[in-house]
MARMAR-902981 format. One record per atom (N, C-alpha, C): y, z, x. Coordinates in steps of 0.05 Angstrom, whole numbers, padded with zeros to 5 digits, always signed. Example, Ala and Ser with C-alpha at 12.3 -4.5 7.8 and 13.67 -1.06 7.14 Angstrom:
2
-00114+00156+00264 -00090+00156+00246 -00066+00156+00264 -00045+00142+00257 -00021+00143+00273 +00001+00157+00258 
***
This chain:
344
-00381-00388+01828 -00380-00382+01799 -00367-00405+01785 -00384-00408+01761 -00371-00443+01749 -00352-00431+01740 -00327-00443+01726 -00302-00443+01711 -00321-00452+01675 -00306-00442+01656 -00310-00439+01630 -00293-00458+01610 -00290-00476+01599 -00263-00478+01577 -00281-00460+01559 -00263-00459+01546 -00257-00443+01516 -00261-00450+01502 -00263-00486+01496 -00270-00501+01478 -00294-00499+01468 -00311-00495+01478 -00345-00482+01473 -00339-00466+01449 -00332-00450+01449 -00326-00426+01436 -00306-00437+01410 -00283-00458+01405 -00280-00458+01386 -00301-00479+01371 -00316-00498+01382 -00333-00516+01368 -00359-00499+01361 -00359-00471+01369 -00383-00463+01355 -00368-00454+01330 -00345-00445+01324 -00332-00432+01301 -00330-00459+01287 -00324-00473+01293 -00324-00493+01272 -00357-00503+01265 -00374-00510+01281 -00402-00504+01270 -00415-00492+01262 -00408-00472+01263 -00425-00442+01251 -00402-00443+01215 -00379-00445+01215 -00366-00439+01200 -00371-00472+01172 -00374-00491+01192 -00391-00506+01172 -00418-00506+01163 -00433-00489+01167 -00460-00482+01166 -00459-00463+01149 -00443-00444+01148 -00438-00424+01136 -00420-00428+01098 -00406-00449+01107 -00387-00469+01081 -00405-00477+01070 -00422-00490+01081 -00450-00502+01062 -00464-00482+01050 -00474-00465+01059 -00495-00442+01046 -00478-00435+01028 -00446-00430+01030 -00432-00420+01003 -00425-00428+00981 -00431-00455+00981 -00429-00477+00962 -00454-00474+00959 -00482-00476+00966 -00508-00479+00956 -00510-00449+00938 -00503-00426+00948 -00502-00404+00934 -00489-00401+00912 -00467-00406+00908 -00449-00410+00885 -00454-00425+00870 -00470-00456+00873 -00485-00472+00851 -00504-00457+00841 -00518-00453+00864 -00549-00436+00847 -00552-00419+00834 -00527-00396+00844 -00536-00356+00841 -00505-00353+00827 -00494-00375+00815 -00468-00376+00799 -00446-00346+00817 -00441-00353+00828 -00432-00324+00848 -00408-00344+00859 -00397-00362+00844 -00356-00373+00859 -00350-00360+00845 -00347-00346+00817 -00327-00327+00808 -00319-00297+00818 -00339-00294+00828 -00341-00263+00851 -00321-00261+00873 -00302-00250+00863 -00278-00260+00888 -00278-00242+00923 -00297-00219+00913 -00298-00197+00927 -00321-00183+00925 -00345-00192+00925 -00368-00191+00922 -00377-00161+00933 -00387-00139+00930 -00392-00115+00954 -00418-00124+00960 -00425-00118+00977 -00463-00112+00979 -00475-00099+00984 -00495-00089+00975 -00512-00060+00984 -00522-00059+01006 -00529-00030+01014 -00528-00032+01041 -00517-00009+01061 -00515-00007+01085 -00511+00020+01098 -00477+00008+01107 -00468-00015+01104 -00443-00034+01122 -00433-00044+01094 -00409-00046+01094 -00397-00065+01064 -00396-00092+01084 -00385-00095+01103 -00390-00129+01128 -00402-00110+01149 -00434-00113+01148 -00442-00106+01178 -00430-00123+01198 -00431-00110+01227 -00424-00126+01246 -00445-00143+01261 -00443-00159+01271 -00471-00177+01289 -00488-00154+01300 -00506-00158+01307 -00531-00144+01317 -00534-00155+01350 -00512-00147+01365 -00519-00162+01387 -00522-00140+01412 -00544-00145+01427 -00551-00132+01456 -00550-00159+01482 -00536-00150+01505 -00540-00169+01527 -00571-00180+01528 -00576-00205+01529 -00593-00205+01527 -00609-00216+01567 -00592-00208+01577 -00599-00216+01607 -00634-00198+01616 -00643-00217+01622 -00670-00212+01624 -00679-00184+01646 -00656-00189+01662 -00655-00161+01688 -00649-00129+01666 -00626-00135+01644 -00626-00112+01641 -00642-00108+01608 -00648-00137+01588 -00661-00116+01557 -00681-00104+01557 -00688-00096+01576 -00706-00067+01578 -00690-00046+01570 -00666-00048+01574 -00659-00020+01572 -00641-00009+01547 -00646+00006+01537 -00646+00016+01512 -00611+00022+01505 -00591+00009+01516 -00568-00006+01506 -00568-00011+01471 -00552+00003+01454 -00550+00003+01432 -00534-00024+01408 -00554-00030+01401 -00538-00045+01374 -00518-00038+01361 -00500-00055+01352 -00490-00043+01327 -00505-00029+01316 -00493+00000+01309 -00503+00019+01286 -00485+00019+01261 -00497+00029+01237 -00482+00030+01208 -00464+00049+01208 -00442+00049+01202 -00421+00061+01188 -00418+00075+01179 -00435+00073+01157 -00434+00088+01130 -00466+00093+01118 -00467+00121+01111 -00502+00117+01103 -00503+00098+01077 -00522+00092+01070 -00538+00073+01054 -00558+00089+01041 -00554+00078+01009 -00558+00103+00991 -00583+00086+00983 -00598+00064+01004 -00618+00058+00983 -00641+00048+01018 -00659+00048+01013 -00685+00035+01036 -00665+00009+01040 -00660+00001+01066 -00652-00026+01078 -00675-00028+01096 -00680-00061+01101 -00689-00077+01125 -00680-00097+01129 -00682-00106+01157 -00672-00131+01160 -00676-00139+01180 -00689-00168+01196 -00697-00182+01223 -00668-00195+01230 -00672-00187+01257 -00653-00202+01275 -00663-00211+01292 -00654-00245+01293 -00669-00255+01320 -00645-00270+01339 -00648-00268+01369 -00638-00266+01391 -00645-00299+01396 -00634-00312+01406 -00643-00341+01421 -00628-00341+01442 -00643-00339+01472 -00616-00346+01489 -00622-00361+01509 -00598-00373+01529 -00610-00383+01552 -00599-00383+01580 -00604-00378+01599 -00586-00365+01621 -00607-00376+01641 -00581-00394+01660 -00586-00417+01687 -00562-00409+01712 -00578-00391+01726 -00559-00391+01748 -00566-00378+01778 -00552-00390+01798 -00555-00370+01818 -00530-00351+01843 -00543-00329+01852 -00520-00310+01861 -00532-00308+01881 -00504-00304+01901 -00510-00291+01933 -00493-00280+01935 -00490-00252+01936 -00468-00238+01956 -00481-00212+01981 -00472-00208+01998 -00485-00202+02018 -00510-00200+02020 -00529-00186+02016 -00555-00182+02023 -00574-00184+01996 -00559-00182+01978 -00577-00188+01951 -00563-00221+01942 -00596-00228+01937 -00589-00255+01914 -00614-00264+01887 -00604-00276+01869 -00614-00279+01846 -00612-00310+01848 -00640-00319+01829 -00644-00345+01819 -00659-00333+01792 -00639-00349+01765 -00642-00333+01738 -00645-00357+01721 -00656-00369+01711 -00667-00395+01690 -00693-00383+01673 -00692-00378+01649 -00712-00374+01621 -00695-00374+01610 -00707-00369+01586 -00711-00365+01559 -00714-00340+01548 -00688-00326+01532 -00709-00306+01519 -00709-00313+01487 -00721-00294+01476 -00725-00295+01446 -00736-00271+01441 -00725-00259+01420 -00716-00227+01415 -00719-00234+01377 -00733-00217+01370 -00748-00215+01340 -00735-00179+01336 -00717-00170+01328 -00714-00143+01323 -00715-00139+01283 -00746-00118+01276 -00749-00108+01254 -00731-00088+01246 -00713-00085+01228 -00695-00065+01227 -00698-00033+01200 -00706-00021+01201 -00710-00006+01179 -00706+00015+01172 -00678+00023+01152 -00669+00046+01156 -00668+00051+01123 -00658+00082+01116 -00648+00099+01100 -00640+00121+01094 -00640+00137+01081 -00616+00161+01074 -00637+00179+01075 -00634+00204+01083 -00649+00231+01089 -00633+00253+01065 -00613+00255+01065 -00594+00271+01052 -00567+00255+01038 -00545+00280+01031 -00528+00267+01027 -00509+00260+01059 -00513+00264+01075 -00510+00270+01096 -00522+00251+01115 -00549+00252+01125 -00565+00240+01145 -00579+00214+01143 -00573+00204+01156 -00598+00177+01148 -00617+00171+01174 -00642+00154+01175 -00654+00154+01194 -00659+00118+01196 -00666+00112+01220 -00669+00087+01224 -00684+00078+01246 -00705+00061+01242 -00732+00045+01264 -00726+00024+01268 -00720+00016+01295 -00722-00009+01305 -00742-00023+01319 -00758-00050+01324 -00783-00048+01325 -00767-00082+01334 -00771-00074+01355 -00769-00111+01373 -00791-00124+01381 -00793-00143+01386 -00816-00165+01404 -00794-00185+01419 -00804-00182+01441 -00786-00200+01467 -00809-00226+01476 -00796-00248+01481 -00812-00270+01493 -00777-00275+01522 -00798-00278+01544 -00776-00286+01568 -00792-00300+01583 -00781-00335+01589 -00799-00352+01590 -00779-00377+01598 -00797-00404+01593 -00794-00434+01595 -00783-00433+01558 -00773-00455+01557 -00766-00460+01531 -00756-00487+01525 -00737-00493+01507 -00729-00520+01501 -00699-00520+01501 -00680-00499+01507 -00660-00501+01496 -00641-00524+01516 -00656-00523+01548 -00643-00536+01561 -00633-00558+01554 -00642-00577+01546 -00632-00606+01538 -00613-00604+01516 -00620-00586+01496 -00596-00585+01474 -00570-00579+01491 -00565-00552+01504 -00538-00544+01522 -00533-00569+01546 -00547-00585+01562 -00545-00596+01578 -00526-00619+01560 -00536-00634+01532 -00523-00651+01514 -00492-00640+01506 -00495-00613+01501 -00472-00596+01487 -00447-00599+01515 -00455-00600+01538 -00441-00603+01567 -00422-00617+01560 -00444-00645+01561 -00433-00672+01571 -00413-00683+01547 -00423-00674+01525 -00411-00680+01502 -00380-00670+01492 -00370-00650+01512 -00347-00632+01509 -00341-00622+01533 -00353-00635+01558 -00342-00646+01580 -00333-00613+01601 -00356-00591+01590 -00363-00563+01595 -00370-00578+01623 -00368-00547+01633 -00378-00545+01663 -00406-00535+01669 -00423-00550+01681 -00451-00541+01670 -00464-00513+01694 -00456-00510+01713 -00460-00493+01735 -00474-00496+01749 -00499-00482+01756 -00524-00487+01766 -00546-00504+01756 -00540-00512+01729 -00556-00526+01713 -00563-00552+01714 -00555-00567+01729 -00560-00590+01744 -00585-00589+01757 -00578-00576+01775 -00597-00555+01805 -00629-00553+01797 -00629-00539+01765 -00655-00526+01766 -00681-00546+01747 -00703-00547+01748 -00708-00556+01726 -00713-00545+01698 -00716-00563+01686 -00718-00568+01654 -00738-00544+01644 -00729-00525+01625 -00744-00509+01610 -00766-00497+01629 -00764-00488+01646 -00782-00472+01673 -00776-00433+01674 -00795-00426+01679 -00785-00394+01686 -00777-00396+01721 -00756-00384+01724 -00758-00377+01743 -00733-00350+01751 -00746-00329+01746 -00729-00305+01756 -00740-00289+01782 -00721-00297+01798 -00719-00283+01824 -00708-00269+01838 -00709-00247+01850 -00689-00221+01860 -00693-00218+01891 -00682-00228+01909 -00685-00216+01934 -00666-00199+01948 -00672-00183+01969 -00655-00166+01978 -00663-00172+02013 -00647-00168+02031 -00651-00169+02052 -00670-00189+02068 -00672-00220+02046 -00683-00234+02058 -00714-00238+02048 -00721-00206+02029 -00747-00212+02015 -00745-00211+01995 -00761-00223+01977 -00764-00220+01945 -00774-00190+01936 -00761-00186+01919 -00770-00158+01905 -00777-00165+01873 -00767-00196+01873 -00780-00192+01838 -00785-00231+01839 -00811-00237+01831 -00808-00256+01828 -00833-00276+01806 -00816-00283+01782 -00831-00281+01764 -00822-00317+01757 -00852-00324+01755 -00855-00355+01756 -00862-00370+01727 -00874-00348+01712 -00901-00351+01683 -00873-00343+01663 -00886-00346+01634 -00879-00327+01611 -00883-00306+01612 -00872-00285+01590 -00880-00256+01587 -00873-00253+01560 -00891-00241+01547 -00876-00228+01516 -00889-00206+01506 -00887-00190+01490 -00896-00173+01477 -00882-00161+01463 -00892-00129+01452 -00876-00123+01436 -00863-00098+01454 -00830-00093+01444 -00802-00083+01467 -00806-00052+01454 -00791-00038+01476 -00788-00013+01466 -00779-00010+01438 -00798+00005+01430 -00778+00026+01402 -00755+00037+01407 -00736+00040+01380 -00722+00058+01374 -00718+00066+01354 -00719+00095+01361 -00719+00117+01332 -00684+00129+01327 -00672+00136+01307 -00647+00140+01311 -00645+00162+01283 -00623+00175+01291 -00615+00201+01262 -00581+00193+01271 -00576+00189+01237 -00546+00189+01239 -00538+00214+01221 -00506+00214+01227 -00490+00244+01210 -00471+00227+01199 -00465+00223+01177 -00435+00208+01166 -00416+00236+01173 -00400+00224+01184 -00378+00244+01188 -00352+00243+01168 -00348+00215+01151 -00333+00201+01143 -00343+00188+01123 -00338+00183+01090 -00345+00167+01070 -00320+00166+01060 -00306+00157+01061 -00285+00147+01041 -00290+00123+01021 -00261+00114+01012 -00267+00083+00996 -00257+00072+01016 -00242+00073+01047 -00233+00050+01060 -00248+00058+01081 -00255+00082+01094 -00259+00085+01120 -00285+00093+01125 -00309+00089+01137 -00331+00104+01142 -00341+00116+01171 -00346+00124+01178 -00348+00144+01208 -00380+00154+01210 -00399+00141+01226 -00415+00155+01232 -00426+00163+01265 -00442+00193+01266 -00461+00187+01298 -00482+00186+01295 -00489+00168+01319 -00518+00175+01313 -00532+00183+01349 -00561+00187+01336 -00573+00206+01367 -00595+00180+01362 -00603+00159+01381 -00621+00142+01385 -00638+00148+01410 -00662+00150+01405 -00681+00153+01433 -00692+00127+01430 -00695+00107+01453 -00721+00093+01455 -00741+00101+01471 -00762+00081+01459 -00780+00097+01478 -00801+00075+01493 -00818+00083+01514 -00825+00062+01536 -00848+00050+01521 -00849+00041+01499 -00871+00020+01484 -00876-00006+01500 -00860-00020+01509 -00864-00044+01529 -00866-00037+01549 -00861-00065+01566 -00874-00068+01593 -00850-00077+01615 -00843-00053+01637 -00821-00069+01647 -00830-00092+01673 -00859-00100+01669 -00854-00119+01691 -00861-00145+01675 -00861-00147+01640 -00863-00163+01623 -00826-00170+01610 -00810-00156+01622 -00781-00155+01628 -00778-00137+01579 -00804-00127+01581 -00803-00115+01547 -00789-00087+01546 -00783-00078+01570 -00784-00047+01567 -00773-00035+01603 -00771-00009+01602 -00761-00004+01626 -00784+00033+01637 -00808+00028+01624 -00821+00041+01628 -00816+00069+01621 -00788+00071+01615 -00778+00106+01608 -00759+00110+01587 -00754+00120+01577 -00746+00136+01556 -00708+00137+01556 -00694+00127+01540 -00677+00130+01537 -00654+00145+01519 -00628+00149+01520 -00634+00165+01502 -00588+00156+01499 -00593+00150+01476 -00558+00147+01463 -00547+00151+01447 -00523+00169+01448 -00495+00176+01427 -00483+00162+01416 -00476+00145+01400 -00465+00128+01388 -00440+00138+01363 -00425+00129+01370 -00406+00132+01345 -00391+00104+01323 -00399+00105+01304 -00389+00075+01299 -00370+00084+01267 -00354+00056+01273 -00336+00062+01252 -00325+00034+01235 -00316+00043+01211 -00304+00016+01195 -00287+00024+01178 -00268+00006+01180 -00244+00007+01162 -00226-00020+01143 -00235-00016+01118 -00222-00044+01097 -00200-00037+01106 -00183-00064+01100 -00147-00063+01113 -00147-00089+01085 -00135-00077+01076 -00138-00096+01039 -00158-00099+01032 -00151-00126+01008 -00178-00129+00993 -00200-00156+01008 -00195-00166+01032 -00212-00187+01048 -00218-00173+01066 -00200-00160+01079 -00204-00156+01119 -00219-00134+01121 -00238-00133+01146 -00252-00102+01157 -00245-00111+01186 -00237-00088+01188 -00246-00083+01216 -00269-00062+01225 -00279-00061+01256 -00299-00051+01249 -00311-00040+01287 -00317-00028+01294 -00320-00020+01316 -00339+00001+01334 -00343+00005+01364 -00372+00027+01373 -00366+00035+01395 -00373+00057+01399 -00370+00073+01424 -00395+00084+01430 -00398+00079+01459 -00431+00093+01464 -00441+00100+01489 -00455+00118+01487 -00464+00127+01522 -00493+00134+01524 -00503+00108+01548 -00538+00114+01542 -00532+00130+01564 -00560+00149+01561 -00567+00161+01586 -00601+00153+01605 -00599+00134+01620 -00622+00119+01625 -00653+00129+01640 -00666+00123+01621 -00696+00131+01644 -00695+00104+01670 -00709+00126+01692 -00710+00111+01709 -00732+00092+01712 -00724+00063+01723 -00736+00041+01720 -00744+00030+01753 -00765+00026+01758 -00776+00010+01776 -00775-00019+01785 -00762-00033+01767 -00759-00061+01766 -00744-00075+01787 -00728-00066+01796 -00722-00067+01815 -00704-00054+01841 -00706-00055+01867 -00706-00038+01888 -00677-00032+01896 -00655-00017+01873 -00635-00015+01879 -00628+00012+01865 -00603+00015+01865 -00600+00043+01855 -00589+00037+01833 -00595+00055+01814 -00596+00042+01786 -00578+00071+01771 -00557+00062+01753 -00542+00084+01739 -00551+00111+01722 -00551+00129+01723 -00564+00139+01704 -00550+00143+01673 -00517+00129+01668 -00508+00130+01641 -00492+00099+01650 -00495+00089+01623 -00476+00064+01614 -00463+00075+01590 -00439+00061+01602 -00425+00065+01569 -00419+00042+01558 -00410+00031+01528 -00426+00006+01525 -00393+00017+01490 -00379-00015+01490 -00363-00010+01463 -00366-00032+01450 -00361-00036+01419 -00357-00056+01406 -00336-00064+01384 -00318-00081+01388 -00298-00077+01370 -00301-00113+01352 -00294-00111+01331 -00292-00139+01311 -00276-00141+01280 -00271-00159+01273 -00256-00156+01244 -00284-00176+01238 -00277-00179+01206 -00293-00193+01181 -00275-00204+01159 -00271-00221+01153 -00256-00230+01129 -00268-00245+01109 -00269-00234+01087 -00291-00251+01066 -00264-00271+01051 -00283-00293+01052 -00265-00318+01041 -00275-00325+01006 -00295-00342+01005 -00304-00347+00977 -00334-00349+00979 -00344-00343+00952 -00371-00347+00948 -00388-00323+00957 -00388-00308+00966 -00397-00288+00983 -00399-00294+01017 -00379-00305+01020 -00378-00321+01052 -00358-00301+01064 -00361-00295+01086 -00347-00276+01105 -00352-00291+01131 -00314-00289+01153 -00324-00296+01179 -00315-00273+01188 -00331-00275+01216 -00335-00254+01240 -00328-00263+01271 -00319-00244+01280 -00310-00246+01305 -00312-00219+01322 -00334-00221+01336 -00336-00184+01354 -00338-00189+01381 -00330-00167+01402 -00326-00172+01428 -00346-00146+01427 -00371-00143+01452 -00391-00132+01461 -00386-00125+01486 -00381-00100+01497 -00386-00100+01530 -00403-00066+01541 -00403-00074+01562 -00417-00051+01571 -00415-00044+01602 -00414-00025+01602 -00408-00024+01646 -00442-00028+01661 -00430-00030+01679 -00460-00031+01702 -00486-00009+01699 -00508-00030+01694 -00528-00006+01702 -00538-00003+01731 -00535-00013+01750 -00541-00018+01776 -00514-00019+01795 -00524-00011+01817 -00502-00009+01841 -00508-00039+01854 -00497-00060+01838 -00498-00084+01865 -00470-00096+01854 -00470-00117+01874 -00449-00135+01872 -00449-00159+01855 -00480-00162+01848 -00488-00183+01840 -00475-00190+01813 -00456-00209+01802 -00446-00214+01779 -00460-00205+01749 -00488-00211+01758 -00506-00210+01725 -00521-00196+01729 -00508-00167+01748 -00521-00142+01745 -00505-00126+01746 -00487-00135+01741 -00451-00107+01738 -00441-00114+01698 -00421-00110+01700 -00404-00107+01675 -00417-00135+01657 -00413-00136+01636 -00411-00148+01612 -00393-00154+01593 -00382-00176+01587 -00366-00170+01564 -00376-00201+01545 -00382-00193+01520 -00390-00230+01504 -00378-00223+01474 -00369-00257+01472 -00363-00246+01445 -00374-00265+01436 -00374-00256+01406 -00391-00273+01382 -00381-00283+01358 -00383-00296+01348 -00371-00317+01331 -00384-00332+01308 -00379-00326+01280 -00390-00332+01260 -00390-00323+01231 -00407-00315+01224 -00406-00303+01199 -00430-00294+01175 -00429-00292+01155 -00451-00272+01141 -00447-00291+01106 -00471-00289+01097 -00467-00305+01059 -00485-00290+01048 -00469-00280+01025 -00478-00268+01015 -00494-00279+00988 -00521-00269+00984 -00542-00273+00968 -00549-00257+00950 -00547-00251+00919 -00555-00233+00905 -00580-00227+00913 -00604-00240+00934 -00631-00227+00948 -00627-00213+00973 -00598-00221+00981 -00599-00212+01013 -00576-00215+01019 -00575-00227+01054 -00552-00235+01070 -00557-00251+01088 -00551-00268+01097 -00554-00286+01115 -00531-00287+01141 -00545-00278+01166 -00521-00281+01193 -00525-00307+01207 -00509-00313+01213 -00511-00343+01228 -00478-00327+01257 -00493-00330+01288 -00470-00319+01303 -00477-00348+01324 -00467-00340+01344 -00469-00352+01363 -00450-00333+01390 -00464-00329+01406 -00452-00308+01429 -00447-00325+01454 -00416-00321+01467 -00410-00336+01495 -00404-00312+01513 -00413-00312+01539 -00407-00294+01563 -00373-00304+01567 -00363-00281+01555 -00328-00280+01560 -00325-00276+01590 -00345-00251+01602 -00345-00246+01631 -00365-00265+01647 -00357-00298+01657 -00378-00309+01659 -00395-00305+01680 -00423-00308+01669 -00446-00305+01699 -00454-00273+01692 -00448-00262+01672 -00441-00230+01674 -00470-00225+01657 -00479-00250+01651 -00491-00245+01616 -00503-00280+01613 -00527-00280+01588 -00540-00302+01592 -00501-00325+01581 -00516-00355+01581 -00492-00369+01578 -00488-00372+01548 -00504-00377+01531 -00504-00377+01505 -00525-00359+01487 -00520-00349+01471 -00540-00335+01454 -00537-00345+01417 -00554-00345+01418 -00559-00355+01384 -00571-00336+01366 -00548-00328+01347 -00553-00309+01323 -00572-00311+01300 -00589-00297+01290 -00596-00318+01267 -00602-00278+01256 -00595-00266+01225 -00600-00248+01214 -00613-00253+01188 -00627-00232+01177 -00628-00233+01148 -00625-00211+01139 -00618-00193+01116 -00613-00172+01106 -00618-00162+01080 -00629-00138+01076 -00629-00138+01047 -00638-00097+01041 -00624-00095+01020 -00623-00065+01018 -00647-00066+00987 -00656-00054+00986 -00669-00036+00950 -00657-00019+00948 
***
């Protein structure tokens, strides 16, 4: 298992956070929005939280929950989230071992609204690509440049698929090509339990359903089904905090020849602080327990956090994150945020 600095992790806050300084200055020239000291935005979230799922190619088949909204949303929202990630490694412990190098890329359509004073409903509608890609040479630069520990990444080559699963000496999964299509659905009904002016409280009941393909790594062939409870709370006039609790209950999957959980439970906790311009930073920690009985590192627990922030646009919202495996090897090595948002 490689060793990690930390330093990764603050040079993306300072890159993302200058990426993010810039858009707030371009916004505030253009959309005259520097005098807005406290901007709200419409919407089901006053600071949604990142939109982030593991994106390890063994398990986004499985219908593992997003951040959900808070608070209903009194008007039609949509909004694309896209996933960039890249994960180079290999595992042996007793009788099972993995060799894990692609690419994924994750397109999630987001589209929700209010049923009542009460209910809201919400469609999620993904497309997965898991593959060869380009990111290798950018992270391999990012290494050497900040003197990161690169792991297995030496070892493998350059922008190649290669995910492989053996057990007892034979392969049970071994996938050489691309794969993409479009990922399971999910359909969801929330209950606000909670509307205040500081605090919002909702559940929701999310089924996905087997629209993809689990040997295209889109889907897990079955039907899933999760409780979610999510919550947010202003703490003055800048700070939110903001947080999730959840328990899938899993259809069973074929993918591969182990014994596989039938519930994960899966939490999310983060603050938000809006600074100027309609600029807000973010910081959330993502984890989730094992869906499988192995030993294997990047098929047990999870934990990643993410790092960045949100600008606000009298047309929209703009997310810029960037996600590191806190639990390393647990989860791909870097993931790249990119959102857009916007309510009627």
């Amino acid at each position: 298992m490689r060793p990690k600095s930390r330093l990764s992790v603050v040079t993306a806050v300072a890159s993302i956070g200058s990426l993010l300084g810039s858009a707030a200055v371009l916004a505030a020239d253009e959309f005259d929005i520097g005098e807005v000291a406290n901007p709200v935005p419409r919407g089901p979230n006053v600071d949604p939280p990142f939109s982030v799922r593991d994106q390890n190619p063994l398990l986004a088949g499985f219908g593992l929950p997003v951040a959900m909204p808070s608070r209903r949303g009194r008007e039609f929202g949509a909004s694309l989230d896209i996933s960039w990630g890249s994960t180079a490694l290999t595992q042996e412990v007793g009788d099972e071992a993995v060799l894990l190098d692609a690419e994924t890329r994750e397109a999630r359509v987001t589209l929700q609204g209010p049923l009542s004073d009460r209910f809201a409903w919400q469609l999620q509608l993904p497309y997965r690509y898991t593959g060869g890609g380009n990111l290798d040479s950018f992270i391999d630069s990012w290494h050497d440049f900040f003197g990161l520990a690169e792991g297995a990444r030496p070892l493998l080559p350059r922008d190649q698929t290669n995910i492989v699963y053996a057990r007892l000496g034979a392969r049970q999964l071994d996938m050489r090509s691309s794969a993409s299509g479009v990922a399971d659905i999910q359909a969801a009904l929330g209950y606000s339990v909670l509307d205040s002016s500081d605090t919002h409280v909702m559940t929701w009941l999310a089924v996905e359903l087997p629209t993809g393909d689990e040997y295209k790594l889109t889907g897990n062939d079955a039907t899933d089904v999760s409780l979610v409870l999510a919550a947010q709370r202003r703490l003055g006039q800048r700070w939110v905090a903001f947080g999730q609790v959840a328990g899938s209950w899993l259809g069973e999957s074929d993918l591969l020849p182990i014994e596989q959980r039938d519930v994960v439970w899966s939490a999310m906790a983060g603050v938000s602080v809006r600074t100027w311009g309609g600029l807000s930073l973010k910081a959330q920690l993502d984890a989730h327990t094992a869906a499988y009985d192995s030993k294997l590192d990047i098929l047990n627990e999870a934990v990643v956090l993410t790092v960045g922030g949100h600008i606000r646009f009298p047309f929209g919202q703009l997310d810029l994150g960037v996600s590191e495996d806190l639990a390393v090897e647990h989860s791909p090595d870097v993931v790249f945020l990119i959102g857009l948002k916007q309510a009627w």
